[in-house]
Kinemage of the C-alpha trace (Angstrom):
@kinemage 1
@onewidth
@group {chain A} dominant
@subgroup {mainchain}
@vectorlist {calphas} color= white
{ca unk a 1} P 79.458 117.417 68.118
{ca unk a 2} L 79.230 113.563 68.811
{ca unk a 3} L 77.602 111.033 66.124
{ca unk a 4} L 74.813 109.477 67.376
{ca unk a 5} L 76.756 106.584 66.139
{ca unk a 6} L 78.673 106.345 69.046
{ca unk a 7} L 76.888 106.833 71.246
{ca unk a 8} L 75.847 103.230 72.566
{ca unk a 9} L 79.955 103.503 73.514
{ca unk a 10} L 79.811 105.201 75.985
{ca unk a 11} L 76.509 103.599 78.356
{ca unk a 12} L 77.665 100.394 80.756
{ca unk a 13} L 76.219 97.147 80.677
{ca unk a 14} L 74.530 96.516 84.038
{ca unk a 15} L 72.428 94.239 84.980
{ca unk a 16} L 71.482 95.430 88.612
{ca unk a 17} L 74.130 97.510 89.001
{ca unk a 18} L 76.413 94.639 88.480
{ca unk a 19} L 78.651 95.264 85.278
{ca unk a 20} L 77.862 92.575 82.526
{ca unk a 21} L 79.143 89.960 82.225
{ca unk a 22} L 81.464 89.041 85.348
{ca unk a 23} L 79.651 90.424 88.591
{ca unk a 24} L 76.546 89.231 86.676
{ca unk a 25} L 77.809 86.138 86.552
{ca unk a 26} L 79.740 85.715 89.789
{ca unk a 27} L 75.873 86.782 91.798
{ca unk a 28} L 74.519 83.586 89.052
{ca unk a 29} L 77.492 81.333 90.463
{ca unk a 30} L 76.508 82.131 93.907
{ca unk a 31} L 72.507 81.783 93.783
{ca unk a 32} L 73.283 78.405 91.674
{ca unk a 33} L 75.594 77.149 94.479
{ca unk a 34} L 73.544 78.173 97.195
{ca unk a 35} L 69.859 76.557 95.399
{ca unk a 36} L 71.414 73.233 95.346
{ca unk a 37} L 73.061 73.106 98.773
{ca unk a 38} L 71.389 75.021 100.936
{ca unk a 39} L 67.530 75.612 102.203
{ca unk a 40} L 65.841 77.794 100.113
{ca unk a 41} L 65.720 81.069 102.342
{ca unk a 42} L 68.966 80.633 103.632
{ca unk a 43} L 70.191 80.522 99.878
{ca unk a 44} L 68.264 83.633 99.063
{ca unk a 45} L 69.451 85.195 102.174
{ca unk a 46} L 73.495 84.838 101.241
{ca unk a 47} L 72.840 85.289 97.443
{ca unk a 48} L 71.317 88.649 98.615
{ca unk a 49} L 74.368 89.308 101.174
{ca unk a 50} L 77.055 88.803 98.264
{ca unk a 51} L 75.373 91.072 95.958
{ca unk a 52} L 75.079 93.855 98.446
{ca unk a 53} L 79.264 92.870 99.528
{ca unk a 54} L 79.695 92.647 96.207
{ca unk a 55} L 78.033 96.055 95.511
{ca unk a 56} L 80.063 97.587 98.414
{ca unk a 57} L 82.890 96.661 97.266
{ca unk a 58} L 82.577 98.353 93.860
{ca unk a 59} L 81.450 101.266 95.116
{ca unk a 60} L 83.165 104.483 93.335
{ca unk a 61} L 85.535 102.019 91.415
{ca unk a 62} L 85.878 102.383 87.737
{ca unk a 63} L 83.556 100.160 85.689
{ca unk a 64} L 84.835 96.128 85.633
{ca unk a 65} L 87.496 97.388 88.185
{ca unk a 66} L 86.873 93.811 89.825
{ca unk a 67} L 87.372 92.173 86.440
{ca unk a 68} L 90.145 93.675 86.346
{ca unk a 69} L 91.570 92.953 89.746
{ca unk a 70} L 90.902 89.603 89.591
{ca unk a 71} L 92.787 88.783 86.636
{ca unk a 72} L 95.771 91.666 87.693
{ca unk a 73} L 96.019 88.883 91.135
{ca unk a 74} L 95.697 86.177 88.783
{ca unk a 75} L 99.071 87.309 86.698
{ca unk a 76} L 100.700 88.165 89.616
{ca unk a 77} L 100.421 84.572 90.970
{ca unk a 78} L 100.598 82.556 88.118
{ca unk a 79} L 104.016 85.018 86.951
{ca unk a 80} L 105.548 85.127 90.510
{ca unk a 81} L 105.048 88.871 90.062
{ca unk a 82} L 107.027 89.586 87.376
{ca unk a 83} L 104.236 91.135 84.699
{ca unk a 84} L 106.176 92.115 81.425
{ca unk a 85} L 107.554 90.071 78.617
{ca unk a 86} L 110.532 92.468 79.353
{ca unk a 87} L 110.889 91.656 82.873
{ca unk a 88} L 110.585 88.080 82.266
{ca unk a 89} L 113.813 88.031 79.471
{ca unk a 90} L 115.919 87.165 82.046
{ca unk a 91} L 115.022 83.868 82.382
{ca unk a 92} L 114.908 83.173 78.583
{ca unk a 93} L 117.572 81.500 76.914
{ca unk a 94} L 120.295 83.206 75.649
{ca unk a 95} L 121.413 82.698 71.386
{ca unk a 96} L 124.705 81.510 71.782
{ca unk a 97} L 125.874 82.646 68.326
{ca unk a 98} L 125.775 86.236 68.846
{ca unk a 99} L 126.274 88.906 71.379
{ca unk a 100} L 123.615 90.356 73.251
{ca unk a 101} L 122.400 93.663 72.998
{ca unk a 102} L 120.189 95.951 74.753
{ca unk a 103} L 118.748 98.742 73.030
{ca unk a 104} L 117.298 100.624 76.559
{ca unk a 105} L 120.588 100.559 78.139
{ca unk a 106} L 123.170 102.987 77.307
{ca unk a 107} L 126.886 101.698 76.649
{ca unk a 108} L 129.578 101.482 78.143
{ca unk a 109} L 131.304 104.343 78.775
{ca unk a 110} L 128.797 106.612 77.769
{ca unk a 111} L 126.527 108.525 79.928
């Protein structure tokens, strides 16, 4: 049996259909850019187009599976694709007053 507790877990935050608080917010990014530079029906008219992209687009994903894409690309460009701290040793300095050692790696000699 589940607490009642927990309950509130479990339920999404939508606003819409759009998860709360980034496809909320990138619809409220669109309508403001839209109301101050274009005509007012025309703004409503592409506000209205990105949400239904947007919805499209999100379709059957996980919930904040564009959050999560969007900062996944983000990494990748900003790390040159490399994700881990791991992957990323290489290009650290190296101690120069000791030997390196790496504890995945088996030694040499061994199999």
């Amino acid at each position: 049996m589940r607490a009642q507790v927990y309950r509130s877990i479990d339920t999404a935050n939508t606003f819409l259909g759009l998860a709360f608080p980034s496809e909320v917010l990138m619809i409220l990014s669109v309508f403001w850019g839209t109301a101050v530079s274009l005509p007012p029906f025309t703004g409503l008219l592409v506000t209205v187009g990105a949400y239904i992209a947007l919805r499209v687009a999100t379709a059957g994903k996980a919930p904040l599976h564009l959050q999560h894409l969007i900062l996944f690309r983000a990494r990748r460009a900003f790390h040159a694709g490399r994700y881990s701290p791991a992957s990323r040793a290489s290009s650290s300095p190296v101690f120069p007053f000791a030997a390196r050692r790496f504890r995945d790696l088996p030694q040499e000699g061994k199999s």
